[in-house]
Backbone as numpy.savetxt, mean C-alpha at the origin, in Angstrom:
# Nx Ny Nz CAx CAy CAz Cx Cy Cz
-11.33 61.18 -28.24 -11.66 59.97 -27.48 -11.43 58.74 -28.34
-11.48 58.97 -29.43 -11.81 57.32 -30.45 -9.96 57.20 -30.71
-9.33 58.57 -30.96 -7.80 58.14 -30.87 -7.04 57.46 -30.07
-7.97 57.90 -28.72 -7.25 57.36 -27.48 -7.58 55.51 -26.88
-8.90 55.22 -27.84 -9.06 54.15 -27.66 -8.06 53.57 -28.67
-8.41 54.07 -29.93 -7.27 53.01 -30.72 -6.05 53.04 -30.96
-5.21 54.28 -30.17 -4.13 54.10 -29.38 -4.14 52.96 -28.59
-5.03 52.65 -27.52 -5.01 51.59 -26.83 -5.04 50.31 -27.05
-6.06 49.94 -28.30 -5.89 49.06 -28.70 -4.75 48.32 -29.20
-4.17 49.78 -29.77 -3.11 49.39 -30.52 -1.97 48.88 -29.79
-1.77 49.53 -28.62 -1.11 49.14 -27.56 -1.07 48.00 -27.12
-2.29 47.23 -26.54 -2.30 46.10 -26.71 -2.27 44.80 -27.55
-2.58 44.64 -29.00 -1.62 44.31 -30.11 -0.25 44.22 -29.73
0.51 45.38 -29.56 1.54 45.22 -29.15 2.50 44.12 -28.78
1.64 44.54 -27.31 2.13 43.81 -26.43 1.58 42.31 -26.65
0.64 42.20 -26.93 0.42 40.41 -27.53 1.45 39.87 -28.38
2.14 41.19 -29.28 3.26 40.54 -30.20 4.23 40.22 -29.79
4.99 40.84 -28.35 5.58 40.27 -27.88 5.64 39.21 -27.01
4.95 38.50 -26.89 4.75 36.64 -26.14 4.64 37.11 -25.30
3.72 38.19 -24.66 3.63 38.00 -23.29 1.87 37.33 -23.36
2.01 36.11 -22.47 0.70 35.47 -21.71 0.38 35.81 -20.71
-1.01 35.15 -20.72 -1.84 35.57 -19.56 -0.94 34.57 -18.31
-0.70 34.87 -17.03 -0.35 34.37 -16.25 -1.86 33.36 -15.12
-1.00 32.29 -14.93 -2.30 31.05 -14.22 -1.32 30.89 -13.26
-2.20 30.89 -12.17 -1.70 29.97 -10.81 -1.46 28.75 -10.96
0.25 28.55 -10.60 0.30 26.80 -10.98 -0.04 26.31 -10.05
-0.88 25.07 -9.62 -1.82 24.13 -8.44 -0.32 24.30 -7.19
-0.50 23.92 -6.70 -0.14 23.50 -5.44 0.58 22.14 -5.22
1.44 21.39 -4.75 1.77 20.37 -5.08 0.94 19.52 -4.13
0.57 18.28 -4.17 0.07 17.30 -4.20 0.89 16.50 -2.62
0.20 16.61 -1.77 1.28 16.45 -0.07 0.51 14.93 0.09
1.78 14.29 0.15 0.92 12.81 0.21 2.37 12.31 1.32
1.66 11.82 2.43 2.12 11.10 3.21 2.54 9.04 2.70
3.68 9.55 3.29 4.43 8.03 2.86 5.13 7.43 3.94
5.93 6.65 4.00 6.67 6.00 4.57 7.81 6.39 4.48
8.67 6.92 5.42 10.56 7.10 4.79 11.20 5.29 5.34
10.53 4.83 5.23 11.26 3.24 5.21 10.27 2.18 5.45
10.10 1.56 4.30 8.86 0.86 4.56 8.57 -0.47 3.14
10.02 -0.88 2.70 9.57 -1.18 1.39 9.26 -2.29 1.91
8.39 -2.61 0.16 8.31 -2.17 -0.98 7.62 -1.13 -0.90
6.69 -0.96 -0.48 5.67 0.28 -0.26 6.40 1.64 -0.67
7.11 2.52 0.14 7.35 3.67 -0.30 8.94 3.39 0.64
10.05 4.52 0.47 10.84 5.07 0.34 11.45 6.62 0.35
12.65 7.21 1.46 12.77 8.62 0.92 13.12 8.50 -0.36
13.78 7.56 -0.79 13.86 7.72 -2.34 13.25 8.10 -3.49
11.88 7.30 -3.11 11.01 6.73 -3.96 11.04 6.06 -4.81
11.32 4.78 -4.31 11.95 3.59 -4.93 10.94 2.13 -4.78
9.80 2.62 -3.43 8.40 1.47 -3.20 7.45 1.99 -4.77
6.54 0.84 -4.56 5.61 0.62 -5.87 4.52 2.07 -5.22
4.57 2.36 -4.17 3.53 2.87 -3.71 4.02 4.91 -4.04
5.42 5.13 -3.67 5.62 5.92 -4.70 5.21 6.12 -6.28
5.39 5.15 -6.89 5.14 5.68 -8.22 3.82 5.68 -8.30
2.97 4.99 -7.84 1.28 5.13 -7.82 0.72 6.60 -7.68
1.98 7.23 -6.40 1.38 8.52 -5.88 1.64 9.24 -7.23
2.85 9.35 -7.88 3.43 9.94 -8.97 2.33 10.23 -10.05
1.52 8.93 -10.32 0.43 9.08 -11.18 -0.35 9.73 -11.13
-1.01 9.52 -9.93 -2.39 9.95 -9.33 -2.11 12.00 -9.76
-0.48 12.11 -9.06 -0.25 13.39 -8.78 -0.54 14.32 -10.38
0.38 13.59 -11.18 0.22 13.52 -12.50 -1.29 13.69 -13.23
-2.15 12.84 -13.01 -3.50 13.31 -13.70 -4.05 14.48 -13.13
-3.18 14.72 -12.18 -4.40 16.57 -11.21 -3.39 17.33 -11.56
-2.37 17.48 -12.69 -1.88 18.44 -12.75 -1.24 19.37 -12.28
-0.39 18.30 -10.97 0.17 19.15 -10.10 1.69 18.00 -9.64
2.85 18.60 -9.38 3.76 17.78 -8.68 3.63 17.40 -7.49
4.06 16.00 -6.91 3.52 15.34 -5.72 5.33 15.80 -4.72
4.33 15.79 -3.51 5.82 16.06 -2.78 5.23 15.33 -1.66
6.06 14.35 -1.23 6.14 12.65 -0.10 6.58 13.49 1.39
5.52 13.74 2.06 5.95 14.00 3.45 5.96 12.36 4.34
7.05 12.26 4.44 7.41 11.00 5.18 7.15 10.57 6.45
6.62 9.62 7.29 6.55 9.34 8.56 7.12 7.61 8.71
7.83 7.67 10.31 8.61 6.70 10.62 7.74 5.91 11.43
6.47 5.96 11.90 5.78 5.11 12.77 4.34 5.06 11.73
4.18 3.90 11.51 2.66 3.90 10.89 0.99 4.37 11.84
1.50 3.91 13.23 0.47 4.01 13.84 -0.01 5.66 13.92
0.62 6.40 14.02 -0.11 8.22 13.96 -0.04 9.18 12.74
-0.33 8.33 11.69 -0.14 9.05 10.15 -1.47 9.98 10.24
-2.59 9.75 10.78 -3.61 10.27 10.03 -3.85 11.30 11.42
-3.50 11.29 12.69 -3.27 12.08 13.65 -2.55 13.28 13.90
-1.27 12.54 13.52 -0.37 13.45 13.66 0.12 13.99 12.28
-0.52 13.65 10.81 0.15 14.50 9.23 -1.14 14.79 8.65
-2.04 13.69 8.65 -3.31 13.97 7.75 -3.94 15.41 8.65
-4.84 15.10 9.85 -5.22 16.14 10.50 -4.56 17.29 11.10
-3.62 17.03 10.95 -2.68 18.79 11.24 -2.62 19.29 9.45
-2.93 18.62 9.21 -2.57 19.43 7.35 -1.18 19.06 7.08
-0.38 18.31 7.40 1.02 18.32 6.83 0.93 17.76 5.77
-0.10 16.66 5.39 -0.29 16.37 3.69 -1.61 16.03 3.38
-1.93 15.52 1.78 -3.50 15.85 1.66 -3.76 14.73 1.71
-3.21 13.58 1.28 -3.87 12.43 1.11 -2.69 11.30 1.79
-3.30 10.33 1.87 -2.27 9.11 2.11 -2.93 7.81 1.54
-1.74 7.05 0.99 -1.78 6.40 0.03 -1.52 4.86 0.88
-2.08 3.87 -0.12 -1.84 3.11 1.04 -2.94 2.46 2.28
-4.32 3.51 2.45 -5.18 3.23 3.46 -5.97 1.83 2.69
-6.39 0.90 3.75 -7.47 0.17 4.20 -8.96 0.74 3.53
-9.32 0.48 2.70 -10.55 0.62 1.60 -11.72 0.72 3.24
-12.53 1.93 3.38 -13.14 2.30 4.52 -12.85 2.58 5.73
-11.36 2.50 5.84 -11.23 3.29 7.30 -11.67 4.45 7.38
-11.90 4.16 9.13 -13.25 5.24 9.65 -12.30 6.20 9.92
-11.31 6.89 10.05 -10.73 7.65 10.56 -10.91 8.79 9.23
-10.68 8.36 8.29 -10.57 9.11 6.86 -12.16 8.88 6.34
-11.48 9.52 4.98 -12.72 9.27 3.36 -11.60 8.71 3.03
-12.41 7.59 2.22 -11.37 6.72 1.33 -11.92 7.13 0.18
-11.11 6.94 -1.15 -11.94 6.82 -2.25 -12.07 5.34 -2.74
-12.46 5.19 -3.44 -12.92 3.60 -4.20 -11.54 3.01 -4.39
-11.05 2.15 -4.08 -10.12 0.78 -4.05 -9.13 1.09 -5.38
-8.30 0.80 -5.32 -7.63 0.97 -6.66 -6.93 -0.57 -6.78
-7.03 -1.20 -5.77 -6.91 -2.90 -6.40 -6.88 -3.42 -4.57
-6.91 -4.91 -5.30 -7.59 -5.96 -3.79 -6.55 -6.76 -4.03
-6.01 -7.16 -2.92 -5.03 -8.33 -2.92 -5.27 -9.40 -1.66
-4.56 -10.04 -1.11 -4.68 -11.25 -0.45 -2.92 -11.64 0.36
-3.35 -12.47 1.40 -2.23 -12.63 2.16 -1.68 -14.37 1.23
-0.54 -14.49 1.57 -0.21 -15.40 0.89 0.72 -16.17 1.57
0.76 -17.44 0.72 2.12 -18.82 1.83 3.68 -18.63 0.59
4.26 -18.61 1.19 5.40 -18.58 0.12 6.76 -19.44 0.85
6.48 -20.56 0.16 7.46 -22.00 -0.03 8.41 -21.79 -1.03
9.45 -22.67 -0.16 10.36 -23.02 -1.64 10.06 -24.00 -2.65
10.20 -23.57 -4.17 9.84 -24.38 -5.08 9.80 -25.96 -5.18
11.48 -25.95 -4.83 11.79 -27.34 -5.03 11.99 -27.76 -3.69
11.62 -29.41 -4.09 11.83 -30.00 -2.56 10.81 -29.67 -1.30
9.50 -28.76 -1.63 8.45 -28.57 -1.26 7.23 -28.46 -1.41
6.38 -29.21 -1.13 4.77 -29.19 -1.39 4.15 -27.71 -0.70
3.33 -27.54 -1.98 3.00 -26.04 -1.90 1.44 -26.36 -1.25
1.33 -25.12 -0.29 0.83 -25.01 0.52 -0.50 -24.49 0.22
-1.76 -24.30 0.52 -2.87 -24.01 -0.16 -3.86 -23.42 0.75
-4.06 -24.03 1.61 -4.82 -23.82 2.75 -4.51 -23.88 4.33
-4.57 -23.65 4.98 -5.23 -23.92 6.61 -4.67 -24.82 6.96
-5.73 -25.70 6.40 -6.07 -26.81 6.98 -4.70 -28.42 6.31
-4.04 -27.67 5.38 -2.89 -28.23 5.04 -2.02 -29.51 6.32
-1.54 -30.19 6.28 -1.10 -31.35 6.73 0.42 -30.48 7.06
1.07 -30.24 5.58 2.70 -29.60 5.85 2.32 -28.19 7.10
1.36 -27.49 7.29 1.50 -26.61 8.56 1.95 -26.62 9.78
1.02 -28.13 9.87 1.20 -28.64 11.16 2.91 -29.50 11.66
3.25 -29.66 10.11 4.50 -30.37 10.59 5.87 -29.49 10.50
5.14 -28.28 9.81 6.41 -27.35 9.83 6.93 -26.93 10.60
8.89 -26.78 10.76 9.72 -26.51 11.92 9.18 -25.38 12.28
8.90 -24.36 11.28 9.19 -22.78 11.30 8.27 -22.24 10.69
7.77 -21.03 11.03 6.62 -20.88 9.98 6.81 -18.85 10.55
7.02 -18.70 9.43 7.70 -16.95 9.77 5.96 -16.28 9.64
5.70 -15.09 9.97 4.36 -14.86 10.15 4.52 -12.92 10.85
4.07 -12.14 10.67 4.03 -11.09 11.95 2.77 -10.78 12.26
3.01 -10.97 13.63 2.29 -10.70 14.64 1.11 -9.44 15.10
-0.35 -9.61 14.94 -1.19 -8.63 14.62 -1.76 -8.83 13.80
-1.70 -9.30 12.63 -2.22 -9.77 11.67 -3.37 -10.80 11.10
-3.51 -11.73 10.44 -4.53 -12.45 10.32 -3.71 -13.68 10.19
-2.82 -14.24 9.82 -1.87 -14.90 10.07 -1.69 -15.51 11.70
-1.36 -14.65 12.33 -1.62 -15.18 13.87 -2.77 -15.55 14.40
-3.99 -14.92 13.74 -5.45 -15.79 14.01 -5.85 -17.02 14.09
-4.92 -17.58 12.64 -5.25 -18.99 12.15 -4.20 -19.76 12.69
-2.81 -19.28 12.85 -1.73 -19.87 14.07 -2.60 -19.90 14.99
-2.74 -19.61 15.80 -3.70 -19.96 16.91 -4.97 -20.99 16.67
-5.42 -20.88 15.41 -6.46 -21.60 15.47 -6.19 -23.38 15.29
-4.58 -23.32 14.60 -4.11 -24.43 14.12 -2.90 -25.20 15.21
-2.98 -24.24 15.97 -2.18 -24.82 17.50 -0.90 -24.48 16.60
-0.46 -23.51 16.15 0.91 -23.62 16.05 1.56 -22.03 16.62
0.29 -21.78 16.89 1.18 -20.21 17.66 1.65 -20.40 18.99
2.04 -20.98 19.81 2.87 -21.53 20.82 3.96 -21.92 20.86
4.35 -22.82 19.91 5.45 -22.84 19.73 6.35 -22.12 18.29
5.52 -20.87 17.96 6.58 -20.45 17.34 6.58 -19.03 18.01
6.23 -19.08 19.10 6.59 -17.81 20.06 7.94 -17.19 19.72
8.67 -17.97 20.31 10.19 -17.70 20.33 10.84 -17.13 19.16
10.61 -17.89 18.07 10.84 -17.80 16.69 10.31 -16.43 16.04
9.23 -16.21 16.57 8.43 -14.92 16.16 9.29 -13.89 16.35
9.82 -13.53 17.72 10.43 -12.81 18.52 12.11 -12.59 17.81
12.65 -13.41 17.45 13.63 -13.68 16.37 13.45 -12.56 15.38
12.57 -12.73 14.61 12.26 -12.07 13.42 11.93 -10.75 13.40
11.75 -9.94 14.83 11.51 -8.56 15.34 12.95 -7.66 14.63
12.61 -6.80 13.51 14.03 -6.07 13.25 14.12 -4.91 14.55
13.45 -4.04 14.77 13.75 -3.06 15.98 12.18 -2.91 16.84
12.99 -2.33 17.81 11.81 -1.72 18.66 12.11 -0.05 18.72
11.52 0.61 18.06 11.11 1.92 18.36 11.25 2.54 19.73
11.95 3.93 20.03 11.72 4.35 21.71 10.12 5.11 22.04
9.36 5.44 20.36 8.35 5.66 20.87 7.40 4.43 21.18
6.90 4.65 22.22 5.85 3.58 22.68 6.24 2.40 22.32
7.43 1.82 22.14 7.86 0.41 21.65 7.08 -0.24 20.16
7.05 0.26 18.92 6.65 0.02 18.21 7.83 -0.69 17.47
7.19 -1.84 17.27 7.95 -3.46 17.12 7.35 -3.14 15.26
8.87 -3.60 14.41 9.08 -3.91 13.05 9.68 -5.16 12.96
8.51 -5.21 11.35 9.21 -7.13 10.69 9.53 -6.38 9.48
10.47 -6.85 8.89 10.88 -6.38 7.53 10.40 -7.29 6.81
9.47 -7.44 6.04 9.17 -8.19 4.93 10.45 -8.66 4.35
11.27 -8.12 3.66 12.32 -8.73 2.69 13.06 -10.06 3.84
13.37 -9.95 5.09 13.93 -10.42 6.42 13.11 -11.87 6.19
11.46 -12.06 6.55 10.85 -13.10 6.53 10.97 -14.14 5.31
10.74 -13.13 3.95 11.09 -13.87 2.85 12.30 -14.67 3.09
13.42 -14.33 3.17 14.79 -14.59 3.20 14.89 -15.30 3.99
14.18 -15.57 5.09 13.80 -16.73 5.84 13.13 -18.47 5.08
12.73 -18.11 4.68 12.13 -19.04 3.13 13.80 -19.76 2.48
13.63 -18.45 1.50 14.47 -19.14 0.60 16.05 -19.50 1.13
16.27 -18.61 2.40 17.25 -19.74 2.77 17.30 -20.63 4.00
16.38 -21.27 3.72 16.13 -22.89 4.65 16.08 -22.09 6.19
16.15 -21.17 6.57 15.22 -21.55 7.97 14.04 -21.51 8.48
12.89 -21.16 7.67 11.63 -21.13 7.64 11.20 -21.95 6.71
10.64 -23.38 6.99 9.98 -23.87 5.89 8.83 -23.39 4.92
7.84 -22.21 5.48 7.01 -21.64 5.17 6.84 -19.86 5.85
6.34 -18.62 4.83 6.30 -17.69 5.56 4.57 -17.41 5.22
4.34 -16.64 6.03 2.96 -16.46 5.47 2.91 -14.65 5.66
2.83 -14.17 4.46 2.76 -12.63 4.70 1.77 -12.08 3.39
1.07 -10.73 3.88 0.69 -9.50 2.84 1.15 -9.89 1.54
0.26 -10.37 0.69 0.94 -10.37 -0.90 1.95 -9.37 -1.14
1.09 -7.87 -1.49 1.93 -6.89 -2.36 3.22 -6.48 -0.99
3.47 -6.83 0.22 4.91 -6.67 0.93 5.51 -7.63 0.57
5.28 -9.00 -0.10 6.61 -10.02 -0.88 6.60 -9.55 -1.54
5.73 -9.52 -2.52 5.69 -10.20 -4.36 7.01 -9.46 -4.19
8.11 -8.48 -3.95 8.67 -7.80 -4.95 10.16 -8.72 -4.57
10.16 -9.69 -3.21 11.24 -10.18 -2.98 11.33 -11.74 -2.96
10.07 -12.21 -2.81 9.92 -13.51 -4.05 10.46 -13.20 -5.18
9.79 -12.60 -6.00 10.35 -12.51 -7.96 12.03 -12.10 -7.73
12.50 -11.40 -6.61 14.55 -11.03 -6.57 14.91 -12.28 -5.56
14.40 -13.25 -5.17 15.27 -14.59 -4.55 16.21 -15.07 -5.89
17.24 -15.69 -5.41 17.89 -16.69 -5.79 17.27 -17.88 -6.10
16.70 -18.29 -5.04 16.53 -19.22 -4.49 14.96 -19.72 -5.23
14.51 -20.28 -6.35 13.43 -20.06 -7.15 11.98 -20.27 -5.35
11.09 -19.53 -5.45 10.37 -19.36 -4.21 8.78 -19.70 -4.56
7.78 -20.22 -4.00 6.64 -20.05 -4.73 5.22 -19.55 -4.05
4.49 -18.39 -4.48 3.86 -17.41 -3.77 2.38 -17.91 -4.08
1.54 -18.47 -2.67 0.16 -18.77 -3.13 -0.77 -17.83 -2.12
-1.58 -17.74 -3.24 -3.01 -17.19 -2.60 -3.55 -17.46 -1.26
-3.63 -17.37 -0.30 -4.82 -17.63 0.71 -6.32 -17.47 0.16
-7.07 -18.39 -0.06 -8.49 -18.28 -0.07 -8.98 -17.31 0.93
-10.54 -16.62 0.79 -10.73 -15.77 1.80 -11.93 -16.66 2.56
-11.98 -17.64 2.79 -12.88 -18.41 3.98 -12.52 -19.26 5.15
-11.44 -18.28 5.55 -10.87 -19.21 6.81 -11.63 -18.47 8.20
-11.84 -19.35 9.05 -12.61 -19.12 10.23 -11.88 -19.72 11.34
-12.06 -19.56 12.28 -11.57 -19.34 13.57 -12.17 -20.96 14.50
-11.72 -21.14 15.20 -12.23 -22.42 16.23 -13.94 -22.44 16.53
-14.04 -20.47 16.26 -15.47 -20.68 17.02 -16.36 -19.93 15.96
-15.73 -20.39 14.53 -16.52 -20.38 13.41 -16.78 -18.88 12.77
-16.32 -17.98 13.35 -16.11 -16.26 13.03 -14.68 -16.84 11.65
-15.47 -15.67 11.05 -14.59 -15.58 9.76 -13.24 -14.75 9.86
-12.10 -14.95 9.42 -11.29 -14.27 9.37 -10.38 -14.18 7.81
-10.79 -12.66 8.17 -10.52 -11.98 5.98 -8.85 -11.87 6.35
-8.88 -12.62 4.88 -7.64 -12.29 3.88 -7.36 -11.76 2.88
-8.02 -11.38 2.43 -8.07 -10.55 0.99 -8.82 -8.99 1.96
-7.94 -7.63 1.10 -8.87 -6.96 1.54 -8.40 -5.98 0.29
-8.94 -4.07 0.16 -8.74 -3.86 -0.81 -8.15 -2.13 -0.31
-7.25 -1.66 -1.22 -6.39 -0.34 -0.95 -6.76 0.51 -1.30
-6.89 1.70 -0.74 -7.60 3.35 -1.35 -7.06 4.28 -0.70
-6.88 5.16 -1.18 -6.16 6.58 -0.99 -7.33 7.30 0.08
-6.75 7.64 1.12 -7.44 8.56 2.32 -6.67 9.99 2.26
-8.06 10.78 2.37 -8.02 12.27 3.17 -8.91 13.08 4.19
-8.56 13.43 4.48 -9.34 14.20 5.69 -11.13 14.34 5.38
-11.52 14.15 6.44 -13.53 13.82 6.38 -14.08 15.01 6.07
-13.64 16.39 6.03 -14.34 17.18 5.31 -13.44 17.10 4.23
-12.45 16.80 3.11 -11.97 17.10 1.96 -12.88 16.09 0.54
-13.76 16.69 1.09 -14.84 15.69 -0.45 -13.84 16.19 -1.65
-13.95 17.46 -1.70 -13.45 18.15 -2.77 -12.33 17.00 -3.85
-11.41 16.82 -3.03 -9.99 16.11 -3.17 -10.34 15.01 -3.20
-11.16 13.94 -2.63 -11.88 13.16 -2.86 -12.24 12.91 -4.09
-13.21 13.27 -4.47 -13.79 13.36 -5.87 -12.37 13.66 -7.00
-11.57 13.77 -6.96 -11.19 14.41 -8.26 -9.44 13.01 -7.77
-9.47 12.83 -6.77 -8.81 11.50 -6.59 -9.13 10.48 -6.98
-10.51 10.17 -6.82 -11.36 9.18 -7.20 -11.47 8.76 -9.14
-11.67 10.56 -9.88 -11.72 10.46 -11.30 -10.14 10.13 -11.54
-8.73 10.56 -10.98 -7.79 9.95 -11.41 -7.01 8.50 -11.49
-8.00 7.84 -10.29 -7.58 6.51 -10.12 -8.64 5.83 -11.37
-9.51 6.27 -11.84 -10.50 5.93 -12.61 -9.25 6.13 -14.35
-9.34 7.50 -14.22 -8.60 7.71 -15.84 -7.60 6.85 -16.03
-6.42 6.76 -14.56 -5.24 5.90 -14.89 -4.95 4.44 -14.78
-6.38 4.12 -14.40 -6.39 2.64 -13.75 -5.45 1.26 -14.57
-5.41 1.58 -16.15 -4.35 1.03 -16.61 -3.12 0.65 -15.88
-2.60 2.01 -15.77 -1.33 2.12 -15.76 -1.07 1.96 -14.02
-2.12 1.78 -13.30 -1.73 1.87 -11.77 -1.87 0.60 -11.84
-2.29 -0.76 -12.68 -2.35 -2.06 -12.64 -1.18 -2.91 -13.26
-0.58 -1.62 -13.99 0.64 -2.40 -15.04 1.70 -2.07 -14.16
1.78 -1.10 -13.20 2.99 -1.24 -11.75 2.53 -2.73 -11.12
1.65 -2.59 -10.46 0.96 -3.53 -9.94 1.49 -4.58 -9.92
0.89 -5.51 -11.29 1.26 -6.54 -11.99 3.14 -6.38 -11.95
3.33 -5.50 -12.62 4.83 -5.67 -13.02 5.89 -6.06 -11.15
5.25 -5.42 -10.10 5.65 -5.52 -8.85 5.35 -7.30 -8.75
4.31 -7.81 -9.12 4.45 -9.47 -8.61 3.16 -9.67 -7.57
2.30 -8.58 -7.80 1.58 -8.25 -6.56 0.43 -9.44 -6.88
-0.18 -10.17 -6.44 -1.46 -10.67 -6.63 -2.87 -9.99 -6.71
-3.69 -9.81 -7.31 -4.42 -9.44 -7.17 -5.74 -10.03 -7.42
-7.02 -9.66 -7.17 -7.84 -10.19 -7.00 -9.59 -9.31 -7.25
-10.59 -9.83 -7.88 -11.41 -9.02 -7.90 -12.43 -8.34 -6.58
-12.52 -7.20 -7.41 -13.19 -6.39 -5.80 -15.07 -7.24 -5.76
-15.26 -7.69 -4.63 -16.58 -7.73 -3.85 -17.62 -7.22 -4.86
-18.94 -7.63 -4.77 -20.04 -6.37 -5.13 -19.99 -5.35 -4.19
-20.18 -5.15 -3.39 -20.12 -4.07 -2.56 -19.19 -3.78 -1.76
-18.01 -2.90 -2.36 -16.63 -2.23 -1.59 -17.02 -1.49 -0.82
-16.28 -1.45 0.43 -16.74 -0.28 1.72 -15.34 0.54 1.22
-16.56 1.73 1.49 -15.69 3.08 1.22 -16.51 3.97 2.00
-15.38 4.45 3.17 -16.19 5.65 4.32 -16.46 6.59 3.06
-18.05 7.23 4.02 -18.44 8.79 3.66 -18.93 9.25 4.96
């Protein structure tokens, strides 16, 4: 009996000498819903800022990320999150109720973006150049059209609005503005002013020709009948309402890498801004 064990032992020695390891299950890859056309944001390429963010995130869990793409924003979390086609989506509204968000990974703000020269930069609302501007590029839905309305200028840039529509979708008519389209409206003289989503310019302000200049919206603009309307709001990664699990360990990677998800950030042109005392984040 004692031969046959240290036969065995010996056996195994062996085989340790020859490099064989213990075998580990490699994770699973990392299914994150994106955009297949949507820049700056994401890309089939992966060529938006919002790709490489996922890249990171994917990166600290030790697993490769693979971009299941969708062409309509409105049924991401319907039709990919809750069927399981991916785990997270990047990109969500800090507390939407549809998901778990995790904690914000940065706050930004809507912004006016004038041409440098030969134009008084724009600051507020309540600005004088608003009211006298030919053109004022803007899309529709937004918070932007709130304060058009509140400033009497959404009437007559009806028409103009409608201009700036790149397609209509055959599902359910889902109407696209191309960010890069509005900018380019700016810097070449047919929009005296655009007013859009910081992090959807910053990346085509900083590539104009045409030197362009990108301001903040304050967040205390209100409406005719004194209701507030937010401009600044803040971005977090969503997954499905029972996936705490994924949650939590999303949450410690936006935490470990937060550097480096601010030095895209920044390097994109994005504005940013500090988070609230109290960030809403569904549970």
């Amino acid at each position: 009996m004692k031969k046959q064990i240290i036969v065995l032992f010996a056996g195994l020695l062996v085989t340790a000498g020859c490099g064989l390891q213990p075998v580990h299950a490699e994770r699973q890859a990392l299914k994150v819903c994106s955009a297949e056309n949507e820049m700056p944001y994401s890309n089939k390429k992966g060529e938006g800022f919002e790709n490489k963010l996922a890249e990171i995130i994917a990166d600290e869990l030790g697993r490769k990320v693979e971009f299941v793409t969708w062409a309509d924003p409105r049924y991401i979390v319907r039709d990919f999150l809750d069927k399981g086609l991916c785990d997270v989506v990047i990109g969500m509204d800090a507390g939407d109720p549809r998901v778990l968000t995790t904690k914000p990974y940065y706050r930004s703000g809507y912004v006016f973006i004038t041409r440098t020269e030969g134009t008084d930069e724009i600051k507020s609302w309540d600005d004088e150049a608003l009211r006298k501007a030919e053109r004022i590029a803007f899309v529709p839905g937004t918070p932007p059209e709130v304060m058009m309305r509140a400033i009497g200028r959404y009437n007559d840039m009806f028409n103009y609005m409608h201009e700036l529509a790149g397609f209509k979708s055959r599902r359910n008519e889902y109407i696209k503005y191309e960010n890069e389209k509005l900018v380019s409206e700016v810097s070449g003289g047919k929009a005296d002013v655009a007013v859009l989503w910081g992090p959807a310019a910053a990346r085509y302000v900083k590539a104009s020709s045409t030197p362009l200049t990108m301001t903040l919206i304050p967040d205390d603009n209100k409406r005719a009948d004194g209701e507030k309307v937010g401009f600044h709001y803040s971005t977090s990664l969503g997954v499905r309402k029972d996936d705490t699990a994924l949650l939590k360990e999303l949450e410690k990677a936006v935490e470990n890498r937060s550097d480096e998800i601010t030095q895209i950030l920044q390097a994109e042109g994005i504005p940013l801004v500090d988070e609230p005392e109290q960030v809403l984040v569904s549970k």
